[in-house]
Structure formats: C-alpha cells, structure tokens
N, CA, C and O atoms as a CHARMM CRD file, in Angstrom:
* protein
*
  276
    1    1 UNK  N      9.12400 -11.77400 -10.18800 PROA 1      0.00000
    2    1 UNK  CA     9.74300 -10.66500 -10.88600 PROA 1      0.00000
    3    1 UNK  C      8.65300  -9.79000 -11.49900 PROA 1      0.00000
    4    1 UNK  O      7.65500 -10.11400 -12.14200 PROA 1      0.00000
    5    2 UNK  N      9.07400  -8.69500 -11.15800 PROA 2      0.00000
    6    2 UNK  CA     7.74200  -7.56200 -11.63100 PROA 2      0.00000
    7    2 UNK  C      8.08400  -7.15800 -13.28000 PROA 2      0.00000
    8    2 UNK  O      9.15900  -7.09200 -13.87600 PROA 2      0.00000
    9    3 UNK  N      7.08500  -6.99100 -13.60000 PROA 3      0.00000
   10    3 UNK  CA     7.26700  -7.31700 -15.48600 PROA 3      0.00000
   11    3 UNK  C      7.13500  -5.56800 -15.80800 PROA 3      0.00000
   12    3 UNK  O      6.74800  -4.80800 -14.92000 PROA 3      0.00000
   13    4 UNK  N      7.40100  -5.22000 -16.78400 PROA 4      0.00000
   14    4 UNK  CA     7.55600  -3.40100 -16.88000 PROA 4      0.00000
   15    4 UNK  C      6.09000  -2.90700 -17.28300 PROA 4      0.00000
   16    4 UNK  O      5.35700  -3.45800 -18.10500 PROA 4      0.00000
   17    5 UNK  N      5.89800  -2.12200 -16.77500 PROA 5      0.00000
   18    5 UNK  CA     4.59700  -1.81500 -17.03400 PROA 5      0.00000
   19    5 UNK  C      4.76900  -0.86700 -17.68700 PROA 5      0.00000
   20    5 UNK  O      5.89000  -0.35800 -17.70300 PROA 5      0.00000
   21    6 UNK  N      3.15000  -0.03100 -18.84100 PROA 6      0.00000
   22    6 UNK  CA     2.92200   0.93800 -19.45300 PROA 6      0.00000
   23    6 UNK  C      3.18800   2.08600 -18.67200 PROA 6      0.00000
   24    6 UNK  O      2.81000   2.23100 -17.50900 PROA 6      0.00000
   25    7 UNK  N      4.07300   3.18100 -19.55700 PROA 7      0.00000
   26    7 UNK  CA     3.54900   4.01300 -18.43700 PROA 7      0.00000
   27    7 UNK  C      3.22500   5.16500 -18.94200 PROA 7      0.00000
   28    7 UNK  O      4.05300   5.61300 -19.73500 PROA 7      0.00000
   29    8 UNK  N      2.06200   5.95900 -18.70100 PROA 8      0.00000
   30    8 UNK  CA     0.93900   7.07200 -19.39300 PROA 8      0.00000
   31    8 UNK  C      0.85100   8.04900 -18.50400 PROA 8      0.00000
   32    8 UNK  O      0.96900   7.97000 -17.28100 PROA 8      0.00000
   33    9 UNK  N      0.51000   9.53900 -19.57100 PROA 9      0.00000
   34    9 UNK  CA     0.63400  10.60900 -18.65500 PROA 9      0.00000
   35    9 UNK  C     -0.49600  11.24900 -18.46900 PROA 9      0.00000
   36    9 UNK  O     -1.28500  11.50100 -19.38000 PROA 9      0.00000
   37   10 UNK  N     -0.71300  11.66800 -16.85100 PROA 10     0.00000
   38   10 UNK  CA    -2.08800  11.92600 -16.57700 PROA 10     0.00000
   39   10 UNK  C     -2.01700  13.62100 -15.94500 PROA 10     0.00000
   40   10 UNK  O     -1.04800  13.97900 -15.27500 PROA 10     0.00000
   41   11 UNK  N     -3.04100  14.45700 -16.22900 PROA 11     0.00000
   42   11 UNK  CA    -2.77800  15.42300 -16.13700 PROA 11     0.00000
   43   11 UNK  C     -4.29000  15.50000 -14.73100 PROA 11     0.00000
   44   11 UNK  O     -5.50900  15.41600 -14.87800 PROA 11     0.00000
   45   12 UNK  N     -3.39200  15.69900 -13.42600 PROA 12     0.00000
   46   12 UNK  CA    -4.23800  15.63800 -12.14400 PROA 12     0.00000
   47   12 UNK  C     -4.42200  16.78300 -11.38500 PROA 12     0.00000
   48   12 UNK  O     -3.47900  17.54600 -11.17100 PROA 12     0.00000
   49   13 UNK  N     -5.54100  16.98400 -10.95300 PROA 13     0.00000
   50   13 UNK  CA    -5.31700  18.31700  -9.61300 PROA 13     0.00000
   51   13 UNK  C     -5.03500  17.88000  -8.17400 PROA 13     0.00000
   52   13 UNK  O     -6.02400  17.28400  -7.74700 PROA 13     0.00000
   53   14 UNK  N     -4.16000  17.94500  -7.36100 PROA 14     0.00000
   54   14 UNK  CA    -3.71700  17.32600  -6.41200 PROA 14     0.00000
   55   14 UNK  C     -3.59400  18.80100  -5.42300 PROA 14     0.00000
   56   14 UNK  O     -3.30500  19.92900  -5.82000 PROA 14     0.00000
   57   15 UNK  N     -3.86700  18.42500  -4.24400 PROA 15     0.00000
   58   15 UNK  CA    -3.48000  19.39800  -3.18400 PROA 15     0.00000
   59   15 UNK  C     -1.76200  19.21400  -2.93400 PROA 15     0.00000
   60   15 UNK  O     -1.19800  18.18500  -2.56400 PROA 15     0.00000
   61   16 UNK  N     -1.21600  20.36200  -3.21300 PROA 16     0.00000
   62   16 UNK  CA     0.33900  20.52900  -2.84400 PROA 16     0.00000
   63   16 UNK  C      0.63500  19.95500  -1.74500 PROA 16     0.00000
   64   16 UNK  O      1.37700  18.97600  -1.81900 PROA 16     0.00000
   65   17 UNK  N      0.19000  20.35400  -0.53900 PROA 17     0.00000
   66   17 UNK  CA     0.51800  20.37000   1.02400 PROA 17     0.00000
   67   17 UNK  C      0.39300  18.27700   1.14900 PROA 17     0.00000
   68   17 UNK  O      1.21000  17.55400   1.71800 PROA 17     0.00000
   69   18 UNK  N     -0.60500  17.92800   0.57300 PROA 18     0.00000
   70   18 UNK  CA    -0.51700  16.50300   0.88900 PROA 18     0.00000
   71   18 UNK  C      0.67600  15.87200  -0.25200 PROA 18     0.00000
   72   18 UNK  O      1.29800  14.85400   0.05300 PROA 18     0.00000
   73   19 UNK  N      0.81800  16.27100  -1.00700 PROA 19     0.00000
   74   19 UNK  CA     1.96800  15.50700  -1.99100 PROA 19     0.00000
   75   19 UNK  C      3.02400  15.86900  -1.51400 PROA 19     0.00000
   76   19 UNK  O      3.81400  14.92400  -1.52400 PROA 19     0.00000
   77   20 UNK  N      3.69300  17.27800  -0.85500 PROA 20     0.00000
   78   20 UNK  CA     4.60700  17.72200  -0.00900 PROA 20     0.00000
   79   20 UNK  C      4.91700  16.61300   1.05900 PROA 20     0.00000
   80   20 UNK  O      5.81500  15.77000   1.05500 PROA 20     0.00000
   81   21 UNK  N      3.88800  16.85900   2.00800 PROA 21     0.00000
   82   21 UNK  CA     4.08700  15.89000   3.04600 PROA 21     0.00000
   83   21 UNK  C      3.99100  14.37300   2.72400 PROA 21     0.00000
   84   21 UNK  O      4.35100  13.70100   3.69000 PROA 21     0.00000
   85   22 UNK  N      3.57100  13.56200   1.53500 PROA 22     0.00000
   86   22 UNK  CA     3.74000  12.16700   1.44500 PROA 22     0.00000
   87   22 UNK  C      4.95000  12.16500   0.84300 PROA 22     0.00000
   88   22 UNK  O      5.60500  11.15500   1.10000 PROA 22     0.00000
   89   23 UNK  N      5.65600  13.22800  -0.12300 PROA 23     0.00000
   90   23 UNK  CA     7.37300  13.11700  -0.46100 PROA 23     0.00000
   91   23 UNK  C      8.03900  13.29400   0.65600 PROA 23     0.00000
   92   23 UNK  O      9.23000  13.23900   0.34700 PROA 23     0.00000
   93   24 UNK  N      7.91300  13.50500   1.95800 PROA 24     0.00000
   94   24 UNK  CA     8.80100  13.78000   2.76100 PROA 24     0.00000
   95   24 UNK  C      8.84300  12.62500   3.79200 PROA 24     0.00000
   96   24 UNK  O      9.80100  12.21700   4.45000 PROA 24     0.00000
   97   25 UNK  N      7.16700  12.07400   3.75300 PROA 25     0.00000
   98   25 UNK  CA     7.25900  10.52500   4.38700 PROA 25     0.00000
   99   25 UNK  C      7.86700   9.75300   3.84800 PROA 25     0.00000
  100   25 UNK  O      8.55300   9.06500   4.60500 PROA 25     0.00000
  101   26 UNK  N      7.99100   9.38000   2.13100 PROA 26     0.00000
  102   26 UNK  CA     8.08400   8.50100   1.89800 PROA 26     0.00000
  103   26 UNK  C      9.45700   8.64300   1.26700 PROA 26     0.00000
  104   26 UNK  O      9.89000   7.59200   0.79500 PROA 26     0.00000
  105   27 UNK  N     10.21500   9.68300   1.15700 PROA 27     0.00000
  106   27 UNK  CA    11.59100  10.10500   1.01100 PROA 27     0.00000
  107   27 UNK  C     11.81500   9.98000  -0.46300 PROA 27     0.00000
  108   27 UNK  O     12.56800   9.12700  -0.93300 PROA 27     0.00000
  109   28 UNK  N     11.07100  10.94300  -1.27000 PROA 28     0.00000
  110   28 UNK  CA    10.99000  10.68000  -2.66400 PROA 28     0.00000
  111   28 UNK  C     11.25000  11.34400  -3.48700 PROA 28     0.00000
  112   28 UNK  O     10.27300  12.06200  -3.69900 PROA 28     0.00000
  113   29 UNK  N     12.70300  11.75700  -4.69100 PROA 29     0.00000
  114   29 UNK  CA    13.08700  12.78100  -5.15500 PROA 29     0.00000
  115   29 UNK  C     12.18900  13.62900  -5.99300 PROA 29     0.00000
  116   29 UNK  O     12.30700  14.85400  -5.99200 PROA 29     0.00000
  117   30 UNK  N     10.98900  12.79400  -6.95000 PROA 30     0.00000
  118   30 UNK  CA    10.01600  13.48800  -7.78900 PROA 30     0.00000
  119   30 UNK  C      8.41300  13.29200  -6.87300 PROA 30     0.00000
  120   30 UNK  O      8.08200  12.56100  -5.93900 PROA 30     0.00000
  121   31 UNK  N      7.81900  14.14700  -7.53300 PROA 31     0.00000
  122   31 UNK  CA     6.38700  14.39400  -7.24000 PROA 31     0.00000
  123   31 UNK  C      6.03900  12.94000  -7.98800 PROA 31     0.00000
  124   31 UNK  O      5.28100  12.17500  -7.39200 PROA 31     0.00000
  125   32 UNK  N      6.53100  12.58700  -9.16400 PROA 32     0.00000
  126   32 UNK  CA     5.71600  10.82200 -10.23100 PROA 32     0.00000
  127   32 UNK  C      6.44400   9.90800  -8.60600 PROA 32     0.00000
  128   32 UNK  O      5.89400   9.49200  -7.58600 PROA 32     0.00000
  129   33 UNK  N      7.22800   9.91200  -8.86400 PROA 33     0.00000
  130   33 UNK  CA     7.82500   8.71700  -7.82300 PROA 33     0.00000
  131   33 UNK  C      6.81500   9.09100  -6.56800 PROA 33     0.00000
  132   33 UNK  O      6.13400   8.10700  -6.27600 PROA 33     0.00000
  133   34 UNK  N      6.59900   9.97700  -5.93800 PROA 34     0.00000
  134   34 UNK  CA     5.97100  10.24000  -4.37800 PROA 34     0.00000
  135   34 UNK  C      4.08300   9.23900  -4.56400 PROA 34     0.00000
  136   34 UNK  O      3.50800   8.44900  -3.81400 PROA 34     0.00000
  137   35 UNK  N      3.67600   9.89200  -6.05100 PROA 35     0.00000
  138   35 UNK  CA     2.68100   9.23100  -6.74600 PROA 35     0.00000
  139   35 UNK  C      2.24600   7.88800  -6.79900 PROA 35     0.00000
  140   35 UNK  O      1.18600   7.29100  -6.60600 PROA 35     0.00000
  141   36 UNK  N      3.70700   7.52900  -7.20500 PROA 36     0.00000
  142   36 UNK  CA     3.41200   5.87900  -7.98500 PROA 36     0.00000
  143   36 UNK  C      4.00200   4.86200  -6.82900 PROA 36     0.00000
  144   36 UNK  O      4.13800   3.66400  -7.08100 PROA 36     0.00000
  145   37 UNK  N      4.31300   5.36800  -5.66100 PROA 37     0.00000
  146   37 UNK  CA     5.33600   4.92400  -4.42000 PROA 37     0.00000
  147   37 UNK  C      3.36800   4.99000  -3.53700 PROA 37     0.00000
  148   37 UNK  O      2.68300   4.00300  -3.26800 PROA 37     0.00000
  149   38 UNK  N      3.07300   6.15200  -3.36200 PROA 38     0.00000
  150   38 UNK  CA     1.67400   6.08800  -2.58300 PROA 38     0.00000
  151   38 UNK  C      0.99700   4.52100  -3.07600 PROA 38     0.00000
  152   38 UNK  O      0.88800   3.50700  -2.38700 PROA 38     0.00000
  153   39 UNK  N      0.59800   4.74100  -4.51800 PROA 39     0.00000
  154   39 UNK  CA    -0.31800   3.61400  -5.18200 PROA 39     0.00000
  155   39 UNK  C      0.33700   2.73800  -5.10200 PROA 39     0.00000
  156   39 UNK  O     -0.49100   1.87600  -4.81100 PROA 39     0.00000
  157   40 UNK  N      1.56500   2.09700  -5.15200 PROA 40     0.00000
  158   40 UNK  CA     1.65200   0.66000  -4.90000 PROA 40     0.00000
  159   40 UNK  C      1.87400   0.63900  -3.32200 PROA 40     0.00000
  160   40 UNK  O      2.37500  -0.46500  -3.11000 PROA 40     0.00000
  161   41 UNK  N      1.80400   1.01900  -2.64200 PROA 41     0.00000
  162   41 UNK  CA     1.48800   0.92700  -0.97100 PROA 41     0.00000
  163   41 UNK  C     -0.14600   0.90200  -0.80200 PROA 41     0.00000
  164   41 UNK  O     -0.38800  -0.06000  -0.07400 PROA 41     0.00000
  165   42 UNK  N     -1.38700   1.57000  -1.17700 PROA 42     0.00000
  166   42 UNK  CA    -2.35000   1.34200  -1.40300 PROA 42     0.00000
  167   42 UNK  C     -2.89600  -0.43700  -2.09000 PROA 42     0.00000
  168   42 UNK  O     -3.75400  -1.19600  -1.63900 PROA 42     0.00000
  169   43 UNK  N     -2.07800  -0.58400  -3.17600 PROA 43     0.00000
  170   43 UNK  CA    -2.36100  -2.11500  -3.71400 PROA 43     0.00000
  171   43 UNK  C     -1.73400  -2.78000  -2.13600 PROA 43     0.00000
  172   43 UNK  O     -2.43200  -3.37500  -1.31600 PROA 43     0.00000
  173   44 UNK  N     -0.21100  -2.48300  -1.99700 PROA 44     0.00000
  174   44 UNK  CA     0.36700  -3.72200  -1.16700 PROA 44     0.00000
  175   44 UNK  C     -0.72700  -3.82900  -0.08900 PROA 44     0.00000
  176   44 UNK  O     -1.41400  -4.85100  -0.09100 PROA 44     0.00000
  177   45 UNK  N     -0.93100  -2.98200   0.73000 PROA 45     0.00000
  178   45 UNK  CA    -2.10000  -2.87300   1.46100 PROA 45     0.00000
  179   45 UNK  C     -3.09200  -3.66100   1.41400 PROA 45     0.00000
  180   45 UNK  O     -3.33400  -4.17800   2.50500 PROA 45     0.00000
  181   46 UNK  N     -3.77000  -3.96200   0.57300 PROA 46     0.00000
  182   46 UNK  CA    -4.73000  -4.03000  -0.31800 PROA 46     0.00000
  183   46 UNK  C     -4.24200  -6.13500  -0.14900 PROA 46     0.00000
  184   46 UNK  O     -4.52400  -6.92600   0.75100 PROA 46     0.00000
  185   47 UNK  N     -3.86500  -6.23300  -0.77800 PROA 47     0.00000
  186   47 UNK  CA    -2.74100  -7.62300  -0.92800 PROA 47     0.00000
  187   47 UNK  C     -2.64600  -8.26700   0.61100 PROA 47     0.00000
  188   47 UNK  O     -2.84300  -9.42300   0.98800 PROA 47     0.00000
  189   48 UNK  N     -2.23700  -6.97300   1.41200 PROA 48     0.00000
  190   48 UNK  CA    -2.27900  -7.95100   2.91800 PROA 48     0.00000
  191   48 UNK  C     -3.30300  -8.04000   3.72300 PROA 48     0.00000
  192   48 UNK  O     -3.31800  -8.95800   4.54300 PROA 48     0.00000
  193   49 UNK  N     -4.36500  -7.11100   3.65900 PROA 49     0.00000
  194   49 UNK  CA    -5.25600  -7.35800   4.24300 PROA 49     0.00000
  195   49 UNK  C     -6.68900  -8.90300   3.63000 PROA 49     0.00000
  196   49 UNK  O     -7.65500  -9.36700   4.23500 PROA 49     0.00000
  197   50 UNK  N     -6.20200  -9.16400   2.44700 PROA 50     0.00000
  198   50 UNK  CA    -6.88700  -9.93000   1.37000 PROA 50     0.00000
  199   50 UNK  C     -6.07400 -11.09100   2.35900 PROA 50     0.00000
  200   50 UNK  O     -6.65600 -11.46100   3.37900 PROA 50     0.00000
  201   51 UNK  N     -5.07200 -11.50700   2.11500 PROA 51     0.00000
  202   51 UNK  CA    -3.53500 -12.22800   2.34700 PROA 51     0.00000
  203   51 UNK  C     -4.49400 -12.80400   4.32900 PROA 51     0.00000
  204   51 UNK  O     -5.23100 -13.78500   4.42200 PROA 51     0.00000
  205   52 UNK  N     -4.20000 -12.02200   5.33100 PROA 52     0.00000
  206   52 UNK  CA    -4.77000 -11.89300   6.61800 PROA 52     0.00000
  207   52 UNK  C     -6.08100 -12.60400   6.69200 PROA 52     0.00000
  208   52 UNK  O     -6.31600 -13.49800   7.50500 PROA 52     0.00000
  209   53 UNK  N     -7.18200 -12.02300   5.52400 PROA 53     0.00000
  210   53 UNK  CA    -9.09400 -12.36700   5.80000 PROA 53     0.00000
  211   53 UNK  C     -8.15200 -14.03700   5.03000 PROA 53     0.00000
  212   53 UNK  O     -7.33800 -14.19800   5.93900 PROA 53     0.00000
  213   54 UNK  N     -8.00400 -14.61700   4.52100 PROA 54     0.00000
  214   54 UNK  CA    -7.99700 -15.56500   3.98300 PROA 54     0.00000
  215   54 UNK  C     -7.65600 -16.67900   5.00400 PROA 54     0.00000
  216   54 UNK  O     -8.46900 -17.54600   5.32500 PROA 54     0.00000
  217   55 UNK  N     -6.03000 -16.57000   5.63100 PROA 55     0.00000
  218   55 UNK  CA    -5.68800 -17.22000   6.73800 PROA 55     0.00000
  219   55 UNK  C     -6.51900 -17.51400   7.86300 PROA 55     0.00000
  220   55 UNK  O     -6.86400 -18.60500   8.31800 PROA 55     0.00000
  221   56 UNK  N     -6.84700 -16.04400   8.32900 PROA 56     0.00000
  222   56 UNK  CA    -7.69000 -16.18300   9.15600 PROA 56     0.00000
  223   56 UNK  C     -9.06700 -16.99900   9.11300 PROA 56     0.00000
  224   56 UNK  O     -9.47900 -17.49800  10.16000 PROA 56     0.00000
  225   57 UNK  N     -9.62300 -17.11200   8.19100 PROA 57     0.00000
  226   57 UNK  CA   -10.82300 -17.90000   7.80200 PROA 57     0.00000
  227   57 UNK  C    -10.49400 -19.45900   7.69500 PROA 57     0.00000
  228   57 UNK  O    -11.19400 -20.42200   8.00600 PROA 57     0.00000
  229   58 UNK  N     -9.31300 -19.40900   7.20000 PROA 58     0.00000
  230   58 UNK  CA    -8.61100 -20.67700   7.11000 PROA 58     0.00000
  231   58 UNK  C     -8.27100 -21.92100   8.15100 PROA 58     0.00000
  232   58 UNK  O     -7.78300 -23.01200   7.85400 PROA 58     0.00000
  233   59 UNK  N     -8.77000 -21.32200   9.77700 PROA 59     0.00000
  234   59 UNK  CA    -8.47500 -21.68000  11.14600 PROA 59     0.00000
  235   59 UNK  C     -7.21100 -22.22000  11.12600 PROA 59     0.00000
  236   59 UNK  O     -6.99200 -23.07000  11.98800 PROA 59     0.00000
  237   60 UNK  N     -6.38200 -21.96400  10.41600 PROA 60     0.00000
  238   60 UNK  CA    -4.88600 -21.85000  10.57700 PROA 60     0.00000
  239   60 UNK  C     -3.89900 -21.33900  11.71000 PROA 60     0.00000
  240   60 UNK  O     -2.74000 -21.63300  12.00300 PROA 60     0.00000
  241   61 UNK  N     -4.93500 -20.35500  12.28500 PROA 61     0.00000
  242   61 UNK  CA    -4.14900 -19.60500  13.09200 PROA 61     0.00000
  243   61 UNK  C     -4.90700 -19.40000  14.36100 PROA 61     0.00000
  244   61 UNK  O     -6.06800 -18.99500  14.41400 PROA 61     0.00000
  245   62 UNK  N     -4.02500 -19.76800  15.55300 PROA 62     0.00000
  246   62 UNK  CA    -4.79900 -19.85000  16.68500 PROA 62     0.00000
  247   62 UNK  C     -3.92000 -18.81100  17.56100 PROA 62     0.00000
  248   62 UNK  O     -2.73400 -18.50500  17.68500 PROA 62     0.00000
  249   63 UNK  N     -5.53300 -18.34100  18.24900 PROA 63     0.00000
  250   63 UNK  CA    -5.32900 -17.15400  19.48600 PROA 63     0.00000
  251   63 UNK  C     -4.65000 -17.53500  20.75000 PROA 63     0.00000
  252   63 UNK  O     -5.26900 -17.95900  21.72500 PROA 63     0.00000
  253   64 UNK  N     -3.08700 -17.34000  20.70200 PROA 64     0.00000
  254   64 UNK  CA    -2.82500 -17.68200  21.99900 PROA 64     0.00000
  255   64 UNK  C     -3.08900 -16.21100  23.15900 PROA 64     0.00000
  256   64 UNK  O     -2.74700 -16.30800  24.33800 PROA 64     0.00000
  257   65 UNK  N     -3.59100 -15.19700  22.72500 PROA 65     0.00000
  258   65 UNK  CA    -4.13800 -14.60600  23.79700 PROA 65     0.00000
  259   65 UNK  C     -5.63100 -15.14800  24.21300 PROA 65     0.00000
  260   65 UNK  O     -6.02000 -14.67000  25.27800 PROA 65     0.00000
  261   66 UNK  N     -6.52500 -16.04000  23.58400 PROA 66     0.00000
  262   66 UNK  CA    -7.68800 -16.16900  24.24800 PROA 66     0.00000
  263   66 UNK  C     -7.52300 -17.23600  26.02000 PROA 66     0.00000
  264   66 UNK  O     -6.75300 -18.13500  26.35900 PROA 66     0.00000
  265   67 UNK  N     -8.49000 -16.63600  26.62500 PROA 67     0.00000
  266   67 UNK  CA    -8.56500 -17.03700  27.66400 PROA 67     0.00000
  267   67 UNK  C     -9.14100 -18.82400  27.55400 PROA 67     0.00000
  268   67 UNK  O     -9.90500 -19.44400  26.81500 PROA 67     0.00000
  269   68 UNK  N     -8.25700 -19.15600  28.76700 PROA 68     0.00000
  270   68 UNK  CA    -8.12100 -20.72500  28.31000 PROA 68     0.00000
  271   68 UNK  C     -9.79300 -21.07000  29.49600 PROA 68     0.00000
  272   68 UNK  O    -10.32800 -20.38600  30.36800 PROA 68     0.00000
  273   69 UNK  N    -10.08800 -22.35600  28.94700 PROA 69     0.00000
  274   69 UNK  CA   -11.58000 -22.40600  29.81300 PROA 69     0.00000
  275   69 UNK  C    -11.00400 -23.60300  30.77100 PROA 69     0.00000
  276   69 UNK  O    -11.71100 -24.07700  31.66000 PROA 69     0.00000
C-alpha cells in the first residue's frame, strides 16, 4: 500500500509541445497529473530494470533460445 506523500509546489520551465504530447500519451486531465504520471513511470522503470539485472545475475533464468551444443 502506497503511503501519501508530501506534496510541494515547484515552479518549472517545461517545453509545451512535449507536456502536450505526454498528456495525450498518457491520457491525463491536468498538466500536475501528466507530470507526476511521467515520474513514477521513470521510477517504475527504474524498479524493473534493477528487478531484471538482479534475476538475471541470479542464473535463475535460462536461455531457451540459446543454441543447444
């Protein structure tokens, strides 16, 4: 369960045309939501690729595409 976080106001210069087009990817009624919707996709990101190097190192997981000898 996600616990409520602080939330503080930041006064940013942002290019329109990219906040335009990430509210329209990401289907988002405010410019804060299009914002705070980008950054936790950046963390989740962030989380799976961490999540992936770990397993993988882990020899947990085997290549059934490698060529068999």
């Amino acid at each position: 369960m996600r616990t409520r976080a602080r939330v503080v106001r930041k006064n940013m210069r942002l290019r329109q045309d990219l906040l335009d087009r990430a509210r329209r990817i990401l289907g988002t009624k405010t410019e804060t939501e299009t914002v705070e919707q980008a950054l936790e996709l950046v963390t989740f990101r962030k989380e799976v690729s961490e999540g992936i190097r770990r397993i993988a190192g882990s020899r947990s997981l085997r290549d059934i595409y490698a060529e068999e000898a």
